[in-house]
Backbone bond lengths (Angstrom), bond angles and torsions (degrees), N, CA, C in turn:
res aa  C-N    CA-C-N  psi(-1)  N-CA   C-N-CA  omega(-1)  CA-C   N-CA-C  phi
1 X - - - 1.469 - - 1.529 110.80 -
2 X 1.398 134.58 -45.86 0.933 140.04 -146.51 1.780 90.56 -102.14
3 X 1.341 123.08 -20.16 1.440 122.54 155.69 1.000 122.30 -40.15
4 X 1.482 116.24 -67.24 1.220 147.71 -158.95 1.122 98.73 -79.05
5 X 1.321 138.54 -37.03 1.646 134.31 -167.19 1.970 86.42 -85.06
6 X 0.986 123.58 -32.90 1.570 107.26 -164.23 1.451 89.14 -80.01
7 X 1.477 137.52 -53.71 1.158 129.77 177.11 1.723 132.03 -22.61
8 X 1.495 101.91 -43.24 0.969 134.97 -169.50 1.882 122.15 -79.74
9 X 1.539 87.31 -39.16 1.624 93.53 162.35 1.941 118.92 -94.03
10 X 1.177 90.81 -20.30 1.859 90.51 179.04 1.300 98.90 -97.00
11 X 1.256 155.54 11.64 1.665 142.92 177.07 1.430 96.93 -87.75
12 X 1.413 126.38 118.57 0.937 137.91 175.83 1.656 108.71 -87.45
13 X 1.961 108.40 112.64 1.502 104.22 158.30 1.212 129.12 -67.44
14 X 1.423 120.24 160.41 1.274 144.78 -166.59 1.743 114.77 -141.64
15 X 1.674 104.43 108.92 1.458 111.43 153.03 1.129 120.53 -147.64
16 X 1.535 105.38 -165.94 1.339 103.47 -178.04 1.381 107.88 -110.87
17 X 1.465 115.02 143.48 1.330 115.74 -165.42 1.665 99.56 -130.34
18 X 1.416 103.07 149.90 1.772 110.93 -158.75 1.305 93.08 -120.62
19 X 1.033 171.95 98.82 1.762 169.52 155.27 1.575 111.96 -84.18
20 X 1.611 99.91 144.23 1.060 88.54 170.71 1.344 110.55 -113.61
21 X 1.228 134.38 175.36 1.882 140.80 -137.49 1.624 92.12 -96.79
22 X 1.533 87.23 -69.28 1.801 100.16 -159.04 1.150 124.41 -71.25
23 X 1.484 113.91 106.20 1.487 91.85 -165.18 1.491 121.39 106.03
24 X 1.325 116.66 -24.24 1.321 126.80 -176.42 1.166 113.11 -128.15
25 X 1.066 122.75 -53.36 1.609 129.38 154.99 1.713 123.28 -79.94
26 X 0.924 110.54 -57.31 1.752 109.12 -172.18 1.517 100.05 -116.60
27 X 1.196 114.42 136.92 1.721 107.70 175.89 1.904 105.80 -80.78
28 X 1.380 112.45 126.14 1.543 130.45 -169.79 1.419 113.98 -135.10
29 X 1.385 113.28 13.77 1.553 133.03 -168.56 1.387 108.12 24.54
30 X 1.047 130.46 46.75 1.681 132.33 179.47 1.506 120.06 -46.22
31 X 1.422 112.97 -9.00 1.177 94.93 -171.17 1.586 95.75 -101.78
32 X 1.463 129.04 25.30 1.476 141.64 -168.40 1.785 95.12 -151.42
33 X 1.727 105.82 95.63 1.486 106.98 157.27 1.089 107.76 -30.89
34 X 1.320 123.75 -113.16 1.821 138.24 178.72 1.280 95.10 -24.79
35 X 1.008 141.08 -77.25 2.163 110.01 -171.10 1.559 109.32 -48.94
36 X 1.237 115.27 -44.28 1.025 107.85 -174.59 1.537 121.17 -52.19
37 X 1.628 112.61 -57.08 1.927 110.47 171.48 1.224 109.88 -31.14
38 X 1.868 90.92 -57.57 1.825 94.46 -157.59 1.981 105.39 -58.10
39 X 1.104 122.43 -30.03 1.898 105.47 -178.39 1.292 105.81 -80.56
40 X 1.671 138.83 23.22 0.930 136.04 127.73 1.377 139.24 -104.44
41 X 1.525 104.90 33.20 0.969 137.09 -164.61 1.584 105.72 -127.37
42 X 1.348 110.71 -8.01 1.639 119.30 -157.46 1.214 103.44 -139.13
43 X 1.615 119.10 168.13 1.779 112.02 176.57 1.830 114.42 -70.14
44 X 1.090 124.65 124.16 1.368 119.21 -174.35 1.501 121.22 -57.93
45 X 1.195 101.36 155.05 1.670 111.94 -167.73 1.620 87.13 -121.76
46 X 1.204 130.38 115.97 1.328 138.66 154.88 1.625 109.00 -106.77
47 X 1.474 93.28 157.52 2.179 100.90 -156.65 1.673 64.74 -79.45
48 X 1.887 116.39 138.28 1.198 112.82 171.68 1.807 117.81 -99.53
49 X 1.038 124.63 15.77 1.447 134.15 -169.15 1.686 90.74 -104.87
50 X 1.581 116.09 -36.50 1.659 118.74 -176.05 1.270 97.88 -70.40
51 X 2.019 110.69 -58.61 1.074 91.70 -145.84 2.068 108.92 -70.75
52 X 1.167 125.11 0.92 1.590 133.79 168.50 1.248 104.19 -66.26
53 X 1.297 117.75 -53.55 1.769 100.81 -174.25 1.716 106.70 -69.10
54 X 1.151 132.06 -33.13 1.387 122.86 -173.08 1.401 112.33 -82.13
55 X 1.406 129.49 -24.84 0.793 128.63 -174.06 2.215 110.38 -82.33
56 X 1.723 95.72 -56.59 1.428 97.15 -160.50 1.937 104.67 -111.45
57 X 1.292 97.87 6.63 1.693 108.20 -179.20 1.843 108.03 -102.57
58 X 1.485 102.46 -59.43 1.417 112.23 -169.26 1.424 106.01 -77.70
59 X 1.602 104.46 140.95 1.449 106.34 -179.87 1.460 97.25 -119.28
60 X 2.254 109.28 173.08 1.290 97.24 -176.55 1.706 113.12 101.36
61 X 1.468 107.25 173.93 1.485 93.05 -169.93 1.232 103.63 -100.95
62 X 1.225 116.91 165.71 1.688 126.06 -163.55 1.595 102.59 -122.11
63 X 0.947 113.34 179.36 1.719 109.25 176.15 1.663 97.35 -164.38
64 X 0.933 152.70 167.39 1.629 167.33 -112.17 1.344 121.18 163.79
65 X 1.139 119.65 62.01 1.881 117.62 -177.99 1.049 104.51 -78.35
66 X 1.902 124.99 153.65 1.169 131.31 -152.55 1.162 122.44 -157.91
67 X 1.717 142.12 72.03 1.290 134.11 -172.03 1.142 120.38 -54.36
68 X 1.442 136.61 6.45 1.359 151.78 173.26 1.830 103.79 -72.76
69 X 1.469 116.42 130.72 1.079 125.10 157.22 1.800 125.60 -40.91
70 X 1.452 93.40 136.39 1.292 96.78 -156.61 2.039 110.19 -73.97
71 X 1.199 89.47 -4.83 1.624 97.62 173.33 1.538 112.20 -67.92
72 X 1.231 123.32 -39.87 1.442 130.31 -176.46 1.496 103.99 -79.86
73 X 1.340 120.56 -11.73 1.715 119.99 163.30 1.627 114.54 -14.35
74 X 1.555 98.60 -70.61 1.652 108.15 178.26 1.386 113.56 -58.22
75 X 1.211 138.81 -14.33 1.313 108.98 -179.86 1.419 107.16 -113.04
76 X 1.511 100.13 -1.57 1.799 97.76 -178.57 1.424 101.65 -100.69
77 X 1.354 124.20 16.50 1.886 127.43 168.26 1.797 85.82 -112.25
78 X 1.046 134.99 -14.61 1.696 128.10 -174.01 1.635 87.38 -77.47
79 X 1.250 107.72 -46.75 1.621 96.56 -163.07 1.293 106.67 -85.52
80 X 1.487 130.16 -15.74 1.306 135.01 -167.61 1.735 98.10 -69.65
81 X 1.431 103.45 -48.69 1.455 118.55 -175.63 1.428 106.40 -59.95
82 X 1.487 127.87 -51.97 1.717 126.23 -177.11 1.469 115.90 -71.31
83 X 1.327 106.10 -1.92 1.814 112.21 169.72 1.287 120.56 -91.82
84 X 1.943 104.33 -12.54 1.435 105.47 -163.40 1.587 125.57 76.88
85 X 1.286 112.22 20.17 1.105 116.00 169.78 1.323 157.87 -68.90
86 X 1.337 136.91 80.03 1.766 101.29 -138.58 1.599 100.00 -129.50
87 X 1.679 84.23 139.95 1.671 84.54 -167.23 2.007 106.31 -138.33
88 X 1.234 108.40 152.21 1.652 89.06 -179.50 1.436 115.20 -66.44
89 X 1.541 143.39 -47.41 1.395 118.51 171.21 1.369 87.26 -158.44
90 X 1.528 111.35 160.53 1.376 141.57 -167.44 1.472 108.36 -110.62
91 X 1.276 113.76 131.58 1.647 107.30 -161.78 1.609 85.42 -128.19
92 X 1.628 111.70 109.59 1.297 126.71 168.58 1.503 129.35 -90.25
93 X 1.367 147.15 110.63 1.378 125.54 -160.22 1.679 119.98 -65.95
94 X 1.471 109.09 135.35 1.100 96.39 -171.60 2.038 113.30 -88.33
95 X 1.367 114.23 164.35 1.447 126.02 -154.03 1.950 105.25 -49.21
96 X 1.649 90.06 -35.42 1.524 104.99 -167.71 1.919 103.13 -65.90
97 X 1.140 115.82 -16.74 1.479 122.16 -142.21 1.950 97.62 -123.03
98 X 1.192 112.66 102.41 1.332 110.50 159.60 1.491 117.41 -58.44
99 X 1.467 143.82 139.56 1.498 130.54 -147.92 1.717 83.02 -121.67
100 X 1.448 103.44 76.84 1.776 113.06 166.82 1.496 120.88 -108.48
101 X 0.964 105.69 175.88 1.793 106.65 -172.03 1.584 105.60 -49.16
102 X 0.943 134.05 -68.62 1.653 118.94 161.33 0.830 127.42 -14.87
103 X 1.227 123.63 -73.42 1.579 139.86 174.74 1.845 105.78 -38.98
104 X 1.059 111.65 -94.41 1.786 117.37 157.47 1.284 131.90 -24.16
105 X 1.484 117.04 -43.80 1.203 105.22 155.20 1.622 130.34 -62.04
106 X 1.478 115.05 -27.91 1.156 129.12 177.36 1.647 132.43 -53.52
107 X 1.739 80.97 -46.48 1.958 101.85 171.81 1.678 100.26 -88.67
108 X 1.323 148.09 -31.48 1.403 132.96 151.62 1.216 121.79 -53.26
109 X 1.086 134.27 -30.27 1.640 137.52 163.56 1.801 103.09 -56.10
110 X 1.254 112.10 -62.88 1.271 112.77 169.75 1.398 139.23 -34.34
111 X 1.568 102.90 -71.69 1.277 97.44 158.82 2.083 131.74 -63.75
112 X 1.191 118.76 -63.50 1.629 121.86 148.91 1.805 99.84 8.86
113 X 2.013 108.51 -86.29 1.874 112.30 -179.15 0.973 99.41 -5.36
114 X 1.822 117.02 -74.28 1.582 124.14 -121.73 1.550 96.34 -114.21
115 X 1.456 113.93 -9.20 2.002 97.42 167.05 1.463 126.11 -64.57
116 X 1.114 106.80 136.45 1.750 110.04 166.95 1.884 105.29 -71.82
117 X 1.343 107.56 147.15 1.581 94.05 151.94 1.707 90.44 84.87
118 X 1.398 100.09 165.84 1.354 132.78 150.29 1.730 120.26 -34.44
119 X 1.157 122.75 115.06 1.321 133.03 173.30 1.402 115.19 -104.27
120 X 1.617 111.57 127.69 1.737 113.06 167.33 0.998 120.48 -123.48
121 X 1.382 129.14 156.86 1.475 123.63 -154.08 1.473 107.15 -137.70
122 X 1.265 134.99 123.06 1.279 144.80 -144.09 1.454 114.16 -130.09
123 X 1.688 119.99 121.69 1.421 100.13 176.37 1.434 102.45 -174.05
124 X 1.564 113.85 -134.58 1.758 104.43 -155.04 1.750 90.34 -154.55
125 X 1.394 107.39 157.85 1.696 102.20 162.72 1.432 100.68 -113.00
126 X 1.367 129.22 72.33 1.118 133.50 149.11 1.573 110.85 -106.20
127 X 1.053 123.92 -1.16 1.433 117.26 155.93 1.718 112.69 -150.30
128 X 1.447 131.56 -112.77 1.691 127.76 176.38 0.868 107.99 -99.94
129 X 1.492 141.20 -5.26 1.537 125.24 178.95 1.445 117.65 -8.78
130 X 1.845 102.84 -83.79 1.369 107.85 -179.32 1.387 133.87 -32.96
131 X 1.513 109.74 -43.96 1.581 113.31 -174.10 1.593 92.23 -61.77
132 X 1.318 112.42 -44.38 1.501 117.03 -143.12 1.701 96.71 -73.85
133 X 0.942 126.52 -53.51 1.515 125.94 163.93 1.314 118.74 -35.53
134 X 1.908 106.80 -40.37 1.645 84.84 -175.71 1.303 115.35 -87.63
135 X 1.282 119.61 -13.80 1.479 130.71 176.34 1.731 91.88 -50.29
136 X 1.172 107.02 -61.78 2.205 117.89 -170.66 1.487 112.28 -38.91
137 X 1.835 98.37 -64.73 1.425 105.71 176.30 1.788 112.71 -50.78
138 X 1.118 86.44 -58.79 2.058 77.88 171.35 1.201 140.10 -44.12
139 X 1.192 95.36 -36.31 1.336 102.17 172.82 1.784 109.76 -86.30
140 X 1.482 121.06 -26.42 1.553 100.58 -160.38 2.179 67.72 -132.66
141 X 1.210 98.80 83.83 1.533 103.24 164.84 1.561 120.11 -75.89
142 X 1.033 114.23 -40.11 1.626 113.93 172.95 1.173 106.70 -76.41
143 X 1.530 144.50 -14.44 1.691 131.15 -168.41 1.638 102.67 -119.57
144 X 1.795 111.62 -20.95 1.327 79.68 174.65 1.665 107.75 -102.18
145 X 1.233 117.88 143.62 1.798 108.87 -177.89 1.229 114.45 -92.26
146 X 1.520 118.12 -24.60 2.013 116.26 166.34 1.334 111.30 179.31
147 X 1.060 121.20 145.84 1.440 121.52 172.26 1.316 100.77 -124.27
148 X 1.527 114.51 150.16 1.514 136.97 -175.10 1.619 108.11 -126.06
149 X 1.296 97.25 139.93 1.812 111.89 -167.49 2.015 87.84 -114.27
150 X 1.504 88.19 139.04 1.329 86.75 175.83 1.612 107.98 -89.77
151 X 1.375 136.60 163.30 1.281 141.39 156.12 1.794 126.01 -65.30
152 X 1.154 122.14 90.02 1.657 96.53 -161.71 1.574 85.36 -125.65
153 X 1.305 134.50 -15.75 1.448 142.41 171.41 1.581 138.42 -110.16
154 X 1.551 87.02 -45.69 1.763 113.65 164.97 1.186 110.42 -111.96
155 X 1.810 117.42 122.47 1.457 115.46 174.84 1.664 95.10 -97.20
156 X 1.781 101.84 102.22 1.491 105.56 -175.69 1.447 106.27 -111.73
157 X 1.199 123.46 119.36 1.706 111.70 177.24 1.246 135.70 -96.97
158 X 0.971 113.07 105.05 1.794 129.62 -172.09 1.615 105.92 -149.18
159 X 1.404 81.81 168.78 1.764 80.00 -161.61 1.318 110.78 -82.49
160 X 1.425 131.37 -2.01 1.929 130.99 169.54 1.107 96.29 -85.56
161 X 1.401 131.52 -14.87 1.865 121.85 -177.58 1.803 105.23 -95.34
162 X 1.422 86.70 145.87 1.888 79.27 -177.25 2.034 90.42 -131.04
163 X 0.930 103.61 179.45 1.634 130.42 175.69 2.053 109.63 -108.36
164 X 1.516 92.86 -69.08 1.417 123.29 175.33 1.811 120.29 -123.58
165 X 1.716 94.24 131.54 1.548 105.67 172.87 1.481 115.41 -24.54
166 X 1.333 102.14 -28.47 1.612 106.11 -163.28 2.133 106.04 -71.06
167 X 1.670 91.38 -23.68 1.402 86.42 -173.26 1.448 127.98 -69.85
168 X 1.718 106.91 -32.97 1.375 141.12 140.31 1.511 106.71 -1.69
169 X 1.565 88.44 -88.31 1.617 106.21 -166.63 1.954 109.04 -63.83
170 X 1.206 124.49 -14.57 1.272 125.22 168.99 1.198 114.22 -71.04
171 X 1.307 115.22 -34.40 1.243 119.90 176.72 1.177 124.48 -96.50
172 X 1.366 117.05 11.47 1.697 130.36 166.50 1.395 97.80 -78.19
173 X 1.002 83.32 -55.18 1.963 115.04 -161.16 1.846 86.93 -33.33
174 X 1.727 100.38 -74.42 1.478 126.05 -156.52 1.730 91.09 -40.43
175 X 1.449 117.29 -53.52 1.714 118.38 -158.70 1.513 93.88 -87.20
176 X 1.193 139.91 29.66 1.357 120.52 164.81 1.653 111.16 86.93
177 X 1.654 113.04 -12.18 1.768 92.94 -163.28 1.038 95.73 -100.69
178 X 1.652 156.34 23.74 0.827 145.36 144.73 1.755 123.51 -131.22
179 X 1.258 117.05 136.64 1.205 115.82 -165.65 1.571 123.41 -89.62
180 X 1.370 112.39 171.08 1.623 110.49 -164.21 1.220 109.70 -56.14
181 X 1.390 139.32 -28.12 1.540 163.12 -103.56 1.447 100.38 -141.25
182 X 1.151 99.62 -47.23 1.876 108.22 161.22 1.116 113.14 -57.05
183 X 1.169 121.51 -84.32 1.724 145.92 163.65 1.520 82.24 -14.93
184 X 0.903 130.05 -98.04 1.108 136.63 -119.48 1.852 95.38 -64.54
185 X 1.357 106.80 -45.66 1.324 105.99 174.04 1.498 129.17 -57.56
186 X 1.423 111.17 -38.08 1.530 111.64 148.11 1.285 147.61 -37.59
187 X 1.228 99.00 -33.48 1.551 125.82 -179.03 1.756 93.73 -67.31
188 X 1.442 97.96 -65.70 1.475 99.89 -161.29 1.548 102.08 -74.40
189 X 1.434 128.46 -4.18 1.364 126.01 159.40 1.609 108.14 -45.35
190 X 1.383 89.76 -56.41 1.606 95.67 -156.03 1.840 113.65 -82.38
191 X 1.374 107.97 7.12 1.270 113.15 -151.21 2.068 79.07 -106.83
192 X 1.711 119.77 -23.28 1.162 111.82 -179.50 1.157 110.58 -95.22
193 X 1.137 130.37 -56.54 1.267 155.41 -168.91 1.795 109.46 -28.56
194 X 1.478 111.91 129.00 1.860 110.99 -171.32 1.503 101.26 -73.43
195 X 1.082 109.24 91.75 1.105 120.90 158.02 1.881 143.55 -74.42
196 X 1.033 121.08 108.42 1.844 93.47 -176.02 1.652 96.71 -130.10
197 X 1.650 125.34 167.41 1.548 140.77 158.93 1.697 95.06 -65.15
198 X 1.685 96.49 117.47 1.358 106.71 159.57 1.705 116.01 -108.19
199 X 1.325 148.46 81.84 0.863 125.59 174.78 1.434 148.37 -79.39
200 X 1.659 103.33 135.30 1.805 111.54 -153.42 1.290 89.48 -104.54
201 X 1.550 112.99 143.60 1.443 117.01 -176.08 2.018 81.57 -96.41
202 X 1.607 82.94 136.14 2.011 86.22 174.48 1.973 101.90 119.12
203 X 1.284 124.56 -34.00 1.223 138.39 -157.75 1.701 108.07 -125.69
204 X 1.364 96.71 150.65 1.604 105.73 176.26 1.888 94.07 -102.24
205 X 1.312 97.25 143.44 1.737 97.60 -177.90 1.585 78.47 -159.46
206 X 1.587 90.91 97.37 2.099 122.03 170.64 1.742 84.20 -76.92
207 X 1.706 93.42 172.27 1.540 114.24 173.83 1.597 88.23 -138.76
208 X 1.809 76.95 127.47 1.715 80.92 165.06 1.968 114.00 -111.43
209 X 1.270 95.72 140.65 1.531 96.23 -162.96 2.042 91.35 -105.38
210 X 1.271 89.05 117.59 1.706 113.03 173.45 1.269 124.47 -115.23
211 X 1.069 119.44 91.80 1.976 127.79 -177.30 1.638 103.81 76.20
212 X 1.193 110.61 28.11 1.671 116.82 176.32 1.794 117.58 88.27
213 X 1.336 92.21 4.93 1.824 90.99 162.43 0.828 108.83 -131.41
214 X 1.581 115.51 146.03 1.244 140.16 -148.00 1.495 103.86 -115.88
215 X 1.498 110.83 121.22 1.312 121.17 -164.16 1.122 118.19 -124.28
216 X 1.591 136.90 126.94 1.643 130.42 -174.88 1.247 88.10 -91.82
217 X 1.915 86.26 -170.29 1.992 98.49 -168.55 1.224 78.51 -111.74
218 X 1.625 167.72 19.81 1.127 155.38 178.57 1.468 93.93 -122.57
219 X 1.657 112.14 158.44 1.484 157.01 -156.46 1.328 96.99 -125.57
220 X 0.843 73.94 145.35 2.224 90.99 -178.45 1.812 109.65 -77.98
């Protein structure tokens, strides 16, 4: 028993996880052209509670979708690289291609074919994510296992909507794809990690309070 229970907390899961950038990973105000240039124009603000679980929690290959023009590619892998980021490839829209539910569904179909394993799908309701995920999951019901919409406009509560990374990983935890040992290391990710309240006029940015410190989802 006590084999089997250690087995059970140290087996590290493995999938493939699909995210999208804007909005989900780094704040790029996408739903504002002109804000949008200008935060690539500025030092980046990535949600920092996400970017810990994708980076030093989730295992497996990663992928990076991106309604950002595909010209700014190079400088958004310059910064990807000075954050320490590492992901299997970054899918930037190209100039010819408005980056709409078609479009997105098209490159998630793509990647989904050729993953091994369990697929999760990551994103925001500042534009179609949601629809666009459920269209995916429907269609590839056995390969994708869940996708989660972040809250950045509507505080909606259900269990694919999260606030904080942390809600994510509870809910890995809950379905089996992530283990206690993970979790647990996350926790204490976020419990070190320099954290401060950045406030963005446009965005909800909650504090989550863990062992009595109070932690935003934004990076300095």
């Amino acid at each position: 028993f006590f084999i089997l229970a250690f087995l059970l907390s140290s087996t590290a899961y493995s999938q493939t996880i699909i995210s999208d950038y804007d909005d989900t990973f780094r704040i790029t105000h996408s739903y504002s052209f002109g804000r949008s240039v200008g935060s690539y124009l500025k030092k980046s603000k990535y949600l920092a509670d996400y970017k810990i679980l994708f980076q030093s929690i989730w295992e497996g290959p990663k992928y990076l979708l991106s309604s950002s023009p595909s010209l700014l590619l190079k400088k958004i892998k310059k910064d990807l690289r000075k954050n320490g980021i590492d992901y299997e490839k970054f899918i930037a829209r190209k100039p010819k291609y408005q980056f709409d539910k078609k479009y997105k569904v098209k490159k998630l179909k793509e990647i989904i074919t050729k993953a091994q394993g369990p697929v999760l799908l990551i994103g925001d309701d500042l534009h179609k994510d949601e629809s666009v995920y459920k269209e995916v999951k429907g269609k590839f019901p056995n390969r994708v296992a869940a996708y989660y919409i972040r809250n950045s406009k509507n505080m909606i509560k259900a269990p694919h909507r999260y606030n904080y990374a942390l809600d994510i990983a509870l809910e890995e935890w809950k379905a089996n794809r992530m283990n206690l040992d993970q979790l647990s290391d996350f926790v204490d990710y976020l419990i070190k990690a320099p954290l401060k309240l950045i406030n963005i006029k446009g965005y909800q940015c909650p504090i989550l309070n863990l062992t009595g410190r109070k932690l935003a989802i934004i990076t300095r």
